[in-house]
Structure formats: C-alpha cells, structure tokens
Backbone as a printed PyTorch tensor [residue, N CA C, xyz], in Angstrom:
tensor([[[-13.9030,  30.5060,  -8.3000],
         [-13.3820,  29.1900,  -7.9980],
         [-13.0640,  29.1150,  -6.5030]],

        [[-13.8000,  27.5670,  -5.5330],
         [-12.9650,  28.2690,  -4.6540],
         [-11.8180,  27.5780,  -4.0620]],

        [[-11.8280,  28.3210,  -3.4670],
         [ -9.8910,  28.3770,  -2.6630],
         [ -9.7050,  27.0840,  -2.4340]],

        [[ -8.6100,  26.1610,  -2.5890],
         [ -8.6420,  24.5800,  -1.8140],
         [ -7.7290,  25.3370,  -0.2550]],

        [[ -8.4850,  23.6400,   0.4350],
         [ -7.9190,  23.8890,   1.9080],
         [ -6.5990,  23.4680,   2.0340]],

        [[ -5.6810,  24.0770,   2.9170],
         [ -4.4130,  23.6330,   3.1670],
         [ -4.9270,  22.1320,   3.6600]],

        [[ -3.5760,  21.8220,   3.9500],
         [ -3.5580,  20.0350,   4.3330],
         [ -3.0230,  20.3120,   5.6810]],

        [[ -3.4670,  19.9880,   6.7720],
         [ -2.8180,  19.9310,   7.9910],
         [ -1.6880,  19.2440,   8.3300]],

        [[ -0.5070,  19.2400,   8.9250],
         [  0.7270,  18.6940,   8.9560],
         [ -0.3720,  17.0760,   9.2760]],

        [[ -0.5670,  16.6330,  10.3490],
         [ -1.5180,  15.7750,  10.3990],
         [ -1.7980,  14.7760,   9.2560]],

        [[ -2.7670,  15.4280,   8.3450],
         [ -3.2550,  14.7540,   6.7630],
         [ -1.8160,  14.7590,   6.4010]],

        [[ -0.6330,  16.0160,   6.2270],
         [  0.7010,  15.4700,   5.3410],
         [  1.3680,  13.7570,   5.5450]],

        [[  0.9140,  13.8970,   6.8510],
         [  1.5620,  12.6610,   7.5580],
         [  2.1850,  11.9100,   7.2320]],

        [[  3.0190,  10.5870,   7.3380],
         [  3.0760,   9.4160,   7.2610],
         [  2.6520,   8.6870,   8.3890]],

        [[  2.0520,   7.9050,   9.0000],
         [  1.9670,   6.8580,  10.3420],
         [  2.6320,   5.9430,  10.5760]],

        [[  3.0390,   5.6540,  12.2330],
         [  4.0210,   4.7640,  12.4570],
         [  3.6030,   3.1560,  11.8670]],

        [[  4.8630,   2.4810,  11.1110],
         [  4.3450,   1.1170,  11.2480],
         [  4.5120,   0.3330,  12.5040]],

        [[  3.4100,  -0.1870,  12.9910],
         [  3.4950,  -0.7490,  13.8730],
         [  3.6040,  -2.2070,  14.0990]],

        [[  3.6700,  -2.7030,  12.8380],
         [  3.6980,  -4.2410,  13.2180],
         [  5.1810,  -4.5950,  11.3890]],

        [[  5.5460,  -5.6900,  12.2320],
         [  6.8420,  -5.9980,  11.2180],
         [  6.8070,  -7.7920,  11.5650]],

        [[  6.3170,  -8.4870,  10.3860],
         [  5.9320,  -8.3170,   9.3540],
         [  4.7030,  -7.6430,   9.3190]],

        [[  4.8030,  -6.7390,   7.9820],
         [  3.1880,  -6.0910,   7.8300],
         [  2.4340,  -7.2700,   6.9220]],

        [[  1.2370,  -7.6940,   7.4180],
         [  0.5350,  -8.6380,   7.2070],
         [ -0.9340,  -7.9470,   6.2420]],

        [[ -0.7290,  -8.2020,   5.2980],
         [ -2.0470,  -7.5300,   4.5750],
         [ -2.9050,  -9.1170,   3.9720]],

        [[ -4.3150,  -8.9540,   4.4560],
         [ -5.4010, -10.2120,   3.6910],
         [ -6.2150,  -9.3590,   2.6080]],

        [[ -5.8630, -10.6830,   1.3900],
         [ -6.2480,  -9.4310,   0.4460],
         [ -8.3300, -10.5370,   0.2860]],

        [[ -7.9690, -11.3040,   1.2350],
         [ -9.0570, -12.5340,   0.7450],
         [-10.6520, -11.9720,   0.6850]],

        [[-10.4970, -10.1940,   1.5490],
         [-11.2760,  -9.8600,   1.6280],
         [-11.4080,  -8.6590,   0.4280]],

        [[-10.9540,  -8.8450,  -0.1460],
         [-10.8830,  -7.3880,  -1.2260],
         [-12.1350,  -7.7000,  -1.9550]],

        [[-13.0690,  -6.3250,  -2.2120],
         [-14.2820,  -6.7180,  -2.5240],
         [-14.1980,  -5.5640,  -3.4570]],

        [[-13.7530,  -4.6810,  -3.2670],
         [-13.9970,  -3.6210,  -4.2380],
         [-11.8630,  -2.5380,  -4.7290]],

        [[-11.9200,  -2.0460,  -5.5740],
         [-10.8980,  -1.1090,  -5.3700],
         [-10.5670,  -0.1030,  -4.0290]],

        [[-11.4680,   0.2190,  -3.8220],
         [-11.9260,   1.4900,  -2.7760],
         [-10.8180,   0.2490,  -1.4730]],

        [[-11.5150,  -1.2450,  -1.0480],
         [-11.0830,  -1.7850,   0.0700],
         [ -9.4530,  -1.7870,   0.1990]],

        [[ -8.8870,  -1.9170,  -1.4090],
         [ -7.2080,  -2.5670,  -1.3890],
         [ -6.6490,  -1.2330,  -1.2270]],

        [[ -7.2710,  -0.0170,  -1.5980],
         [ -6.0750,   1.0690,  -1.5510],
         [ -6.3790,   1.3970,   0.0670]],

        [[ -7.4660,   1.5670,   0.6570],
         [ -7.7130,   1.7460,   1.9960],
         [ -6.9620,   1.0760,   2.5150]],

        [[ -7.0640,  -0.6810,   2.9150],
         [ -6.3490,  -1.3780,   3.1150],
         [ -4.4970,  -0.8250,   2.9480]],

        [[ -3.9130,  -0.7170,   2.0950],
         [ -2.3770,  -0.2770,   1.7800],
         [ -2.3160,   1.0510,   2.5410]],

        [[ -3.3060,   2.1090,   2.6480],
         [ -3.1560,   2.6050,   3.3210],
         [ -2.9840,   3.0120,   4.3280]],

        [[ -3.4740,   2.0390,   4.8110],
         [ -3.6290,   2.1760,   6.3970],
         [ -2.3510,   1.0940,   7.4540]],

        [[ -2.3560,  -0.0600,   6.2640],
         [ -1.0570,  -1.1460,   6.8410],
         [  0.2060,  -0.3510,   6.3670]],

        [[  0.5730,   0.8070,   5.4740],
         [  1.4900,   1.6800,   5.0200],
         [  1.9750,   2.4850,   5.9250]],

        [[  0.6930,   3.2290,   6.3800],
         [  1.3430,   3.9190,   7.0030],
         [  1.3100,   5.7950,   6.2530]],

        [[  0.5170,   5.0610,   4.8250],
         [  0.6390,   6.8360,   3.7390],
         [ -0.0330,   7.8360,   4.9460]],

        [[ -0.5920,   8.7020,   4.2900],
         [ -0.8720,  10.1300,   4.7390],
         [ -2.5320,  10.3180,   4.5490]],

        [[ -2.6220,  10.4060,   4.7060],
         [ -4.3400,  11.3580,   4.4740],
         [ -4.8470,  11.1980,   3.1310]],

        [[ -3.9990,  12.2860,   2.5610],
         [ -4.1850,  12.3230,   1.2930],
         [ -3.9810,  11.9930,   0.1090]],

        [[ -3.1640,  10.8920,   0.2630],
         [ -3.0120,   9.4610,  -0.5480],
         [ -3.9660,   9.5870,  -1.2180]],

        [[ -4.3090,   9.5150,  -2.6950],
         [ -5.2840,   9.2060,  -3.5590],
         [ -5.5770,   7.7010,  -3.4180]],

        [[ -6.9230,   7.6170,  -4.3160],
         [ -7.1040,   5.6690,  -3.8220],
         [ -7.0120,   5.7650,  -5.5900]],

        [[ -5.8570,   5.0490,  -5.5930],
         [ -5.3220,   4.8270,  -7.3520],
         [ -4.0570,   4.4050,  -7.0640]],

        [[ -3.6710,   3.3940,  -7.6650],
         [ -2.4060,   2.7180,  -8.4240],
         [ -0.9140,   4.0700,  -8.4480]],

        [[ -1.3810,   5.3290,  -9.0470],
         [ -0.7810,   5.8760,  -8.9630],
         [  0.2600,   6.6040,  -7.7840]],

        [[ -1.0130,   6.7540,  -7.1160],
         [ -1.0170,   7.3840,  -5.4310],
         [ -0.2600,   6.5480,  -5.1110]],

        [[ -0.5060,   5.4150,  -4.7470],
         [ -0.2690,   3.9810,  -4.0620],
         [  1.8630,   3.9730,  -3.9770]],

        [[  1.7750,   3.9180,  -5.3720],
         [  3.0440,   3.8270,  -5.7070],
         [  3.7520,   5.3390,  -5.3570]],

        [[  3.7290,   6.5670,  -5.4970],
         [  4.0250,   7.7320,  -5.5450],
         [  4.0690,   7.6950,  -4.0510]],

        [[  3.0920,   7.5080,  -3.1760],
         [  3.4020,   7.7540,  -1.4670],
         [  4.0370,   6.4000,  -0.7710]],

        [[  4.1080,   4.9800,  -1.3670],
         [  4.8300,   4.3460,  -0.5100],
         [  6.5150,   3.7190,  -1.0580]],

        [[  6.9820,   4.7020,  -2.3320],
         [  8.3770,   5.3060,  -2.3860],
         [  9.4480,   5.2880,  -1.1480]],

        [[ 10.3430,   4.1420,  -0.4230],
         [ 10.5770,   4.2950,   0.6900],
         [ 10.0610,   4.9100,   1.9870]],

        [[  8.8110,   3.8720,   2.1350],
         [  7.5300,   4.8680,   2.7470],
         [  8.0530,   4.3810,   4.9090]],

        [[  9.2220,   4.0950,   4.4190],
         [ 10.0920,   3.3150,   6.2090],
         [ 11.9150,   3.4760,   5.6630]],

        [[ 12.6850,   3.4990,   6.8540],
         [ 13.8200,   3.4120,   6.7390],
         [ 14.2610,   1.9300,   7.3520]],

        [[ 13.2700,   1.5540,   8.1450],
         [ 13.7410,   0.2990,   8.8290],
         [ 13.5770,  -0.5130,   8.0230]],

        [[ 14.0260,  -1.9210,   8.2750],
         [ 13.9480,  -2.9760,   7.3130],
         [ 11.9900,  -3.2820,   7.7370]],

        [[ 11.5580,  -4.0430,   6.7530],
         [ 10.1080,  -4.6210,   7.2750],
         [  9.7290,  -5.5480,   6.2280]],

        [[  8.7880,  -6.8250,   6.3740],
         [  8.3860,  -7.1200,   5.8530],
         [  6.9640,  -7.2500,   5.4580]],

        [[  6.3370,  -7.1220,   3.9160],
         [  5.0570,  -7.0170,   3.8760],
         [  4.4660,  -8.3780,   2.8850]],

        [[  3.9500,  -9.2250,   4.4110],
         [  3.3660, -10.6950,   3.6850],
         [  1.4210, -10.2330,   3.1080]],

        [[  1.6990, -10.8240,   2.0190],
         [  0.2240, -10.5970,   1.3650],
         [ -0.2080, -11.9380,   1.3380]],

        [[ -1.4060, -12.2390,   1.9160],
         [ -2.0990, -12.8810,   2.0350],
         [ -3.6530, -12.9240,   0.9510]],

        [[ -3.7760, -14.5560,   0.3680],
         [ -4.9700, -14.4660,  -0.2480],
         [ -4.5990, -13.6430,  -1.5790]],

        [[ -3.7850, -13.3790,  -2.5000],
         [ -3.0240, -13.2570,  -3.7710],
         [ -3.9630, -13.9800,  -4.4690]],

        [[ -4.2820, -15.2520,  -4.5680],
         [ -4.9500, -15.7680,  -5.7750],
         [ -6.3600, -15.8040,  -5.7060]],

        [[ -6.9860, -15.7120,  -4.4760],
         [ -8.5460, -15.1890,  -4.6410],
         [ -8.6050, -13.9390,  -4.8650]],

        [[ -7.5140, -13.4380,  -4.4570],
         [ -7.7010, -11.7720,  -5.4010],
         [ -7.8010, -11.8990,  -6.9080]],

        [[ -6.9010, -12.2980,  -7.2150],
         [ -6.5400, -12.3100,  -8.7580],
         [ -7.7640, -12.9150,  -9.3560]],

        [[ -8.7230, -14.0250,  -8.5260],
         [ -9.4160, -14.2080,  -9.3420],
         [-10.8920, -13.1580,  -9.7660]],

        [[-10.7540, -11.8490,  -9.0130],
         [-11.6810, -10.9720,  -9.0390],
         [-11.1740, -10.0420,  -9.6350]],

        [[ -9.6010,  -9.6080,  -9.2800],
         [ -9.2820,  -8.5410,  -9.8310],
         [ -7.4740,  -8.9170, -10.9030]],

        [[ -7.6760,  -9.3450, -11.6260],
         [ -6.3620, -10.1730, -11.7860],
         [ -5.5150,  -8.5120, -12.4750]],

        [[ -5.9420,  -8.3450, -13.1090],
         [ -4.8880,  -6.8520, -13.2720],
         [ -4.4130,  -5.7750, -12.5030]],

        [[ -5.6590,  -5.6910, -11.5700],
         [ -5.3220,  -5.0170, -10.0150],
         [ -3.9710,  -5.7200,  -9.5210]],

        [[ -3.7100,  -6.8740,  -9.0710],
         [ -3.1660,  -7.6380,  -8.4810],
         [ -2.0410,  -7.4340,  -9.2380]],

        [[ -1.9570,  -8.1700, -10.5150],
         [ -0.6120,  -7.2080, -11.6300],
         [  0.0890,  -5.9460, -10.7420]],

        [[ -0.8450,  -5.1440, -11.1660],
         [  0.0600,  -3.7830, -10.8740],
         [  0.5380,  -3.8160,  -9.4040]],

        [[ -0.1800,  -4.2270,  -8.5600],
         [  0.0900,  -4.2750,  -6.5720],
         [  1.6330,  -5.1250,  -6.5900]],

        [[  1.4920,  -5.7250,  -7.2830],
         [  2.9420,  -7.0780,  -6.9190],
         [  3.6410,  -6.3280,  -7.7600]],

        [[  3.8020,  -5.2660,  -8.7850],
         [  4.4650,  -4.9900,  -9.3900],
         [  4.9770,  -3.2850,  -8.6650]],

        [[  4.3550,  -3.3030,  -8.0600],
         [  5.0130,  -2.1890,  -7.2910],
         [  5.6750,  -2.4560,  -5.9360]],

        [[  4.5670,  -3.9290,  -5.2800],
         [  5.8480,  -4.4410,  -4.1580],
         [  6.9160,  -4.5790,  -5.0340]],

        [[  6.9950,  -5.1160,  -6.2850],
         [  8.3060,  -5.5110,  -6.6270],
         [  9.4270,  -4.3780,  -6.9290]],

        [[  8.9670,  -3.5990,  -7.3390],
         [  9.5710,  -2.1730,  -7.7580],
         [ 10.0700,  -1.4030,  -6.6200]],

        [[  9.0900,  -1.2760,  -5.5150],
         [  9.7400,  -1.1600,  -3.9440],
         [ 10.8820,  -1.3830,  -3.3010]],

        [[ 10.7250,  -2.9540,  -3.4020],
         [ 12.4800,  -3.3580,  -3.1550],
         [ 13.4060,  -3.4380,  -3.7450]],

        [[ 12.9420,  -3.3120,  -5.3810],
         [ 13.9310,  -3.3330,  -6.0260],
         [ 14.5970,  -1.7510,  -5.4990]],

        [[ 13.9610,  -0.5680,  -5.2690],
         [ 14.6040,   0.7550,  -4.8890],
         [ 14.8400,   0.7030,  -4.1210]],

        [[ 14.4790,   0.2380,  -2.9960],
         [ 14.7190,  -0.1220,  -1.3340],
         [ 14.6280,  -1.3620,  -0.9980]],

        [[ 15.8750,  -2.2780,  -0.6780],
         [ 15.8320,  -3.4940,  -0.6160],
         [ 15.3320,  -4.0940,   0.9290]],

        [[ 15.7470,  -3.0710,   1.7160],
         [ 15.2350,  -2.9070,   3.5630],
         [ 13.9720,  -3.0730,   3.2740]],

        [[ 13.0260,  -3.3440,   1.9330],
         [ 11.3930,  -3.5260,   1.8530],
         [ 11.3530,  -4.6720,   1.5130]],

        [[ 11.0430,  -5.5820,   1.7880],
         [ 10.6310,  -7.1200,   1.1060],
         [  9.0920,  -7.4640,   1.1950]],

        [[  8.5480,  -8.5370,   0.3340],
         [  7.8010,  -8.4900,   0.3770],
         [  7.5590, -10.5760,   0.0430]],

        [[  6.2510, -11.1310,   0.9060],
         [  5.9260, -12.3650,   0.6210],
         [  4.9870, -12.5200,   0.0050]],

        [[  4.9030, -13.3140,  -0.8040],
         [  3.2350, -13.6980,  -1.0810],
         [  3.0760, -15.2720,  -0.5030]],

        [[  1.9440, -15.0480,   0.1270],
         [  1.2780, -16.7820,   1.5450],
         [  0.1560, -16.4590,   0.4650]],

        [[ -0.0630, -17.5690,   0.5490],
         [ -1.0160, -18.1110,  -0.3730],
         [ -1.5160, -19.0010,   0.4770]]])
C-alpha cells in the first residue's frame, strides 16, 4: 500500500479573507465541482477541503474570528438546477451563525 503524503503546513492552511462582505455569484454554478471550489476559495478553507457538503461544513466551522458578511448572489437560478444542493448550502450558512453569530449571511436575489 502506498504511504500517503504529508500535507504541507501550506495545504493545512486557512487563507486570508480578503474582502468583507464576502460576495459569492452562485448564477454561474454549472456543476458541483464549481460551488465547492467557489466556497472554497471565497472561504478561505485549506487545500484539502474535500469538494462535498460534508467538507464544506466541517472546514468552514468558525472558519474567521472577525465579524464578516457572506452575500449570495443568484440563490434562485441556482435552485433551479440544483434545488437540494442549495438546501443544504443555506442550511449550513444558517447553522454557521447560528454557532458563530460574528458570521452572517444574505441572500440578493
């Protein structure tokens, strides 16, 4: 079997957020692969973030100490491609602040 590679402090990462409000367009979501990339990258996760619902939620767990806000944009042309995707995404912004209230979150439509 072979050996897995360590993770470089690097891949452990988290990345700075750099913009407040964090502005995510979901109008372009075309596939699964785009929305977890997407969260990933406006997040701020690590490397090795899995691209799954699971991941998603498990690495952005008070993923900032500062207050921030994350406006989602384009919510209902999502939903109309992926409407259970969209379920679970708003249900973990929601779960977010409910644990960390310094997280808020909009939906612009």
């Amino acid at each position: 079997m072979p050996k897995k590679r360590e993770l470089t402090e690097e891949e452990k990462a988290y990345r700075p957020i750099t913009e407040n409000p964090i502005r995510i367009d979901l109008k372009e979501w075309k596939s699964l692969f785009d929305i977890f990339g997407l969260l990933k990258r406006k997040l701020g996760l690590p490397d090795f973030c899995g691209e799954n619902w699971d991941a998603i939620w498990d690495l952005a767990k008070g993923f900032t100490d500062v207050p921030v806000t994350i406006e989602l944009h384009g919510v209902s042309t999502a939903r109309e491609r992926f409407p259970e995707d969209v379920d679970i995404m708003l249900e973990i912004f929601h779960d977010l602040h409910r644990g960390w209230p310094h997280i808020e979150y909009v939906v612009i439509d």
